[in-house]
Residue, then its C-alpha position, 0 to 999 in steps of 0.5 A: x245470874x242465870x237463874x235471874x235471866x231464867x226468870x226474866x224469860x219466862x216472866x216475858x213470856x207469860x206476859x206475852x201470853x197475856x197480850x191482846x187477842x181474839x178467840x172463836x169459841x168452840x161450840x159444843x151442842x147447838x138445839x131449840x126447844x119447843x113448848x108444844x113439844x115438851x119432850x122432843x129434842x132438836x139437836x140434828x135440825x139444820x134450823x134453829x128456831x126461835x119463836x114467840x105467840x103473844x110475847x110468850x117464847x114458843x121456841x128457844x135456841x140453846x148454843x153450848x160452848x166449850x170453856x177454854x178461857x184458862x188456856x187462853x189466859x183469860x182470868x178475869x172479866x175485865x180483859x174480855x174487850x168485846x164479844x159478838x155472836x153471828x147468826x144466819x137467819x136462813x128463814x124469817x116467818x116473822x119479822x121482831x126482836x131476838x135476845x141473848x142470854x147466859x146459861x151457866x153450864x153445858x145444854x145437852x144434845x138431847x135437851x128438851x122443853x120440860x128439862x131445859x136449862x133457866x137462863x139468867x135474865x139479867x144478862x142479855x145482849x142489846x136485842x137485834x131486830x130480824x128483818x129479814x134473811x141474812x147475817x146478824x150480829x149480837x154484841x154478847x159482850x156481857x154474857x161473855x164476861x158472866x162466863x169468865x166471871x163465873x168459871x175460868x176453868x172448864x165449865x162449859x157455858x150456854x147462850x140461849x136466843x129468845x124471842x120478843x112479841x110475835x118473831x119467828x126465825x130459824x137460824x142457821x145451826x152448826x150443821x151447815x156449811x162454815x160460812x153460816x154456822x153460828x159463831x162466837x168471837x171475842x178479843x180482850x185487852x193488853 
């Protein structure tokens, strides 16, 4: 009898477990890249940019994050509810679209235009339009079920910011005080 009382427990407590919640994503590395400087890392900038000449991306923000989806059990792609991603537009040069996309996979530090990584192209955000300075919200819900749906268990992921037409925007990085740093929430189902 104890050993069905034993069971009985611990099936509660994984159920437990398993109950809604939210989570703030672990970033690990936060850059852009730019196009005229193919070779140059950005890594320690405290601005993020984001910019593009007649449609074509001159820069691309890559903010890398830590995969801790297992711990949190999180194993499948259903229970992700929702997923914002909140950016401070410290400085708009040009107003315009900004997208997100899925990276599989860690960016690096040291990242650079002719090694960057190739986001997928058919997982994106709902495009947020940069008007002007202050805090944006992305729903990256998507790019966050790409990520459980792709690897659970420790790979590291990417969310790359793109812009569209003739935008120009440095974001905020990771260098910045709390209130403005990029951040990743996500909550999932019962």
């Amino acid at each position: 009898m104890r050993y069905l009382y034993a069971l009985i427990s611990l099936f509660l407590l994984l159920a437990a477990n398993a109950a809604a919640g939210s989570f703030t994503a672990n970033m690990d590395v936060n850059t852009y890249v730019n196009a005229n400087n193919v070779n140059q890392s950005y890594e320690g900038s405290s601005l993020l940019w984001v910019t593009s000449v007649n449609g074509s991306p001159l820069n691309e923000t890559y903010l890398s994050f830590v995969n801790l989806f297992g711990s949190q059990s999180i194993f499948n792609s259903g229970q992700i509810k929702s997923a914002t991603l909140t950016l401070n537009a410290a400085k708009v040069n040009k107003t315009g679209m900004v997208t997100a996309y899925f990276l599989h996979g860690a960016t690096f530090d040291n990242a650079n235009w002719n090694d960057k990584g190739e986001y997928n192209t058919n997982v994106t955000s709902t495009p947020v339009a940069i008007e002007k300075e202050g805090n944006y919200v992305l729903d990256v819900t998507p790019l966050i079920r790409k990520a459980v749906e792709t690897c659970t268990e420790g790979c590291p992921y990417t969310i790359v910011l793109v812009a569209e037409g003739e935008a120009s925007v440095g974001f905020t990085s990771s260098r910045a005080s709390s209130e403005n740093k990029p951040a990743l929430e996500y909550t999932t189902e019962e």
